[in-house]
C-alpha positions, -999 to 999 in steps of 0.1 A, spaced: 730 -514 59 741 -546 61 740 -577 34 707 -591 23 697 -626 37 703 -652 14 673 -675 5 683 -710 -3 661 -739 5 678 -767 -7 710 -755 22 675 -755 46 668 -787 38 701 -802 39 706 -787 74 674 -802 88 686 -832 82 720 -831 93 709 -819 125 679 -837 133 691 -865 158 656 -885 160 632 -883 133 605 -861 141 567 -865 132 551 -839 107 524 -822 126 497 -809 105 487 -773 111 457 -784 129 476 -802 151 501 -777 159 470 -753 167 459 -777 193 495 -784 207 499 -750 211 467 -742 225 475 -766 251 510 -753 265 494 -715 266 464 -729 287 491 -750 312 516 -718 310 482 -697 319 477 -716 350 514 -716 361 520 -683 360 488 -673 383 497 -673 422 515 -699 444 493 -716 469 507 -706 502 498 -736 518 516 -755 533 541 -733 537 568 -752 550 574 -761 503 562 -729 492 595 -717 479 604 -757 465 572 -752 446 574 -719 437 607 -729 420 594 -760 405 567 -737 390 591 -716 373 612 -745 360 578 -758 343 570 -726 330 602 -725 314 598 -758 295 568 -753 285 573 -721 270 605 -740 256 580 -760 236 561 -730 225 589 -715 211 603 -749 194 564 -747 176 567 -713 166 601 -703 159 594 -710 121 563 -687 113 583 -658 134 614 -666 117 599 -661 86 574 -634 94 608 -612 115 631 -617 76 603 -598 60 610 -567 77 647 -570 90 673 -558 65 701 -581 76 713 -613 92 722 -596 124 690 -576 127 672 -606 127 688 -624 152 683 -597 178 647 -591 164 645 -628 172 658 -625 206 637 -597 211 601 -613 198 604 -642 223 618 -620 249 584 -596 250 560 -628 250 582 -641 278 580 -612 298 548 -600 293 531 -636 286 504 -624 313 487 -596 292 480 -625 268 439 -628 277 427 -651 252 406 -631 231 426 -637 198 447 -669 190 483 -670 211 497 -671 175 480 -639 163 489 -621 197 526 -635 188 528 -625 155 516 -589 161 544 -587 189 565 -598 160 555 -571 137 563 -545 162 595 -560 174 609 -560 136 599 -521 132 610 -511 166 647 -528 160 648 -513 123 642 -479 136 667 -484 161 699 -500 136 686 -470 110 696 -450 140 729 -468 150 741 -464 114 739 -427 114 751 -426 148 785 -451 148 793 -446 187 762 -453 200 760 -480 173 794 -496 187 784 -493 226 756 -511 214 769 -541 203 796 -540 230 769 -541 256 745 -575 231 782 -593 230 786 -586 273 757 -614 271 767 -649 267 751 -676 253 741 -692 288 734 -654 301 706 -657 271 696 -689 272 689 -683 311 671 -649 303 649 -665 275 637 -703 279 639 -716 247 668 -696 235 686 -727 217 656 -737 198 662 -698 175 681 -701 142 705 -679 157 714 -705 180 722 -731 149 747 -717 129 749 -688 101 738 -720 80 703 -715 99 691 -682 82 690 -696 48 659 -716 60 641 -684 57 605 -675 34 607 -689 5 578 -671 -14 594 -659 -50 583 -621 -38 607 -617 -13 638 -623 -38 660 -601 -55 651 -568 -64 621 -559 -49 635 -577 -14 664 -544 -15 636 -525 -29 615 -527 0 644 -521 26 646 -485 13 611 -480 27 611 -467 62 601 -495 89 564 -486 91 558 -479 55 574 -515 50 557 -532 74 521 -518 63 527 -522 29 537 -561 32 510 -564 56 481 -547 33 500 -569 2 514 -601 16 493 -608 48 461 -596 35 457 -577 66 428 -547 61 437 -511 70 421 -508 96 435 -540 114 472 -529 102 461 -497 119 455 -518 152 487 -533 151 506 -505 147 490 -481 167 477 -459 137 445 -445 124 431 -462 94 437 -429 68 474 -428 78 478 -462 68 463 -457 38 489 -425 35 519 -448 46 509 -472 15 501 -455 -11 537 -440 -2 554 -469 -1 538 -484 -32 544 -456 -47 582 -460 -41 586 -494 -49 571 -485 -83 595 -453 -90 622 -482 -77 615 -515 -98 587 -497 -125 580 -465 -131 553 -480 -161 535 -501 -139 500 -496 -138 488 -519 -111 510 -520 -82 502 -551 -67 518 -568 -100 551 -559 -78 544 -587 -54 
């Protein structure tokens, strides 16, 4: 496993303003809502069908299309990067997790932005993607560490990818943490919960179990909408938590009464 992300705001703090060239306004999350809103509705209508006519510009305008798509999902992910950042160091166990989990999150609402219908908030679709994206690449390092070839052929084949290969593959690329130095991942959750102890407590949990127990605890999610997002029925999440709660007691307090008091 590899080392536990630091948490340190003030090195957060410090780096936003060494690296902000213009002074950006503060947008209220109201605001942000609305922003966002608007790029999904324009990135909605760009990605439907090409007008043939004329045709003597279709392939000019189908190439402007996709250069507009591009910045405009750009923008989406310079809105978002922040709640996904945060929401992907919950479940990853280490820096370099996180950066492909990162990758990985923008990478499955750029590919598959048209199953997005618009029957939940683009954020909520996002985040759930982000849920599954964290579990899906923790599985996969969890097998990678008991497996060291297929582990190194792995990260052979992520370093084969340069930056520009990425930045080309996902618009919005540079906007990721993992883009802006190590310095970058201390700008992380800052909630007192997810220090110390029970932080490498709950990275002994298996990826599900982690992810519904910090959804049940920190997101407030109900069972039976973690069991939506994960694909399970309502009693096995309730089996996965009381599990996992269970652990984190025998872990950090084996006297504690009322589990929640953990978080």
């Amino acid at each position: 496993m590899g080392d536990l992300l630091p948490i340190n705001s003030d090195i957060a703090a410090q780096l936003a303003l060494e690296t902000a060239s213009t002074p950006e306004p503060i947008l209220t999350p109201e605001e942000a809502d609305l922003e966002i809103d608007a790029l999904v509705a324009n990135l909605q209508v760009l990605s439907g069908p090409v007008p043939v006519d004329p045709p003597d510009t279709f392939g000019e305008r189908a190439a402007q299309r996709q250069t507009d798509r591009q910045e405009l999902f750009t923008e989406l992910v310079d809105l978002t990067y922040r709640d996904i950042y945060n929401t992907s160091y919950r479940y990853c166990t280490s820096l370099e997790n996180l950066e492909d989990t990162l990758q990985e999150i923008y990478r499955r609402a750029w590919v598959h932005f048209d199953k997005f219908e618009g029957k939940s908030k683009f954020t909520t679709w996002l985040h759930r993607i982000a849920v599954n994206t964290a579990i899906s690449q923790e599985e996969k390092h969890r097998r990678y560490r008991t497996n060291p070839a297929s582990w190194i052929l792995h990260r052979e084949q992520q370093t084969k990818l340069t930056a520009d290969d990425k930045l080309v593959a996902l618009p919005g690329a540079d906007k990721l943490p993992s883009h802006r130095g190590e310095e970058a991942f201390a700008a992380v959750d800052t909630a007192q919960s997810f220090r110390g102890p029970l932080r490498e407590a709950l990275a002994q949990l298996p990826p599900k179990t982690r992810a519904v127990v910090i959804l049940f605890t920190v997101e407030d999610l109900s069972h039976a909408t973690i069991g939506e997002y994960l694909g399970l029925k309502e009693g096995a999440v309730k089996v996965r938590y009381h599990r996992g709660m269970t652990k984190l007691r025998e872990i950090l307090d084996p006297n504690l009464t009322n589990e929640k008091d953990l978080f």
